[in-house]
C-alpha angles and dihedrals in degrees: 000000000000142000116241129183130193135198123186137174139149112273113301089022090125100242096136097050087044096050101055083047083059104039086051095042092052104024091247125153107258110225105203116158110130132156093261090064089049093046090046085047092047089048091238126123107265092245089060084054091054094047086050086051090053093052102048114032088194085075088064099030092056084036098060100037081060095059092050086047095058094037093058088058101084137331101306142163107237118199110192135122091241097038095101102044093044104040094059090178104059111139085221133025119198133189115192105212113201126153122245090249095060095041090057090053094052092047094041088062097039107045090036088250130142115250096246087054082049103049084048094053089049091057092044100048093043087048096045095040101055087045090048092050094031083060098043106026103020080230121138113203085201081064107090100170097112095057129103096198126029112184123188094236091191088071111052135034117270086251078055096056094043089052088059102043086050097051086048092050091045086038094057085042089065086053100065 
């Protein structure tokens, strides 16, 4: 059997960032397909993707069978917005808790936006996504009930974060 971890959080939330500092850290498989990789690949803005996505429920669907299979390969660190609620046995499951207003910030550095399109962006992705999971899965991603861990990202540094996803993983080990 192997060991998955998976780390979630709204757009901007710094999964990604947090995860490859786990799976290094750990020597864990990173899992890192995500919409934004298949619309740079297709040659389409992200949010045309998503609209595509919205149309057809087989995208996300495909999408997200993908992301278990290669989970289920070897002990990996999985950063998606469905991980936790569709790998039910991963050994850790993470929220990444960051106010609108920082994960504009971060996206509006990363993606070259101001901070008021980002801050848009934020809304509408967060808005369009939970409709989009609550329609195909039932599931609600404001729903945390399924975490083991909830951190406050907006607090600490994103090493910081992945120390503490690590000491609870190794935490929750010591206790099989």
């Amino acid at each position: 059997m192997v060991d998955v971890i998976c780390i979630s959080g709204l757009v901007g939330a710094g999964k990604d960032t947090v995860a490859d500092k786990v799976a290094k850290e750990l020597k864990f498989q990173r899992v890192k397909l995500s919409f934004k990789d298949i619309a740079k690949q297709l040659n389409i803005p992200l949010m045309k993707y998503h609209e595509y996505a919205e149309k057809d429920m087989t995208i996300d669907i495909e999408f997200d069978k993908q992301i278990v299979k290669e989970a289920r390969k070897t002990d990996s660190v999985v950063s998606t917005w469905l991980g936790p609620w569709q790998i039910n046995d991963a050994k850790l499951r993470v929220w990444l808790e960051v106010s609108p207003e920082v994960r504009a910030e971060r996206i509006a550095k990363r993606d070259e936006m101001t901070l008021k399109e980002a801050l848009n962006h934020v809304k509408k992705r967060d808005f369009h996504n939970r409709g989009r999971y609550m329609a195909i899965y039932g599931i609600d991603i404001f729903d945390h009930s399924v975490f083991d861990l909830i951190i406050n990202g907006g607090n600490y540094s994103a090493d910081q974060v992945a120390d503490i996803i690590i000491c609870a993983y190794n935490s929750k080990l010591k206790k099989q």
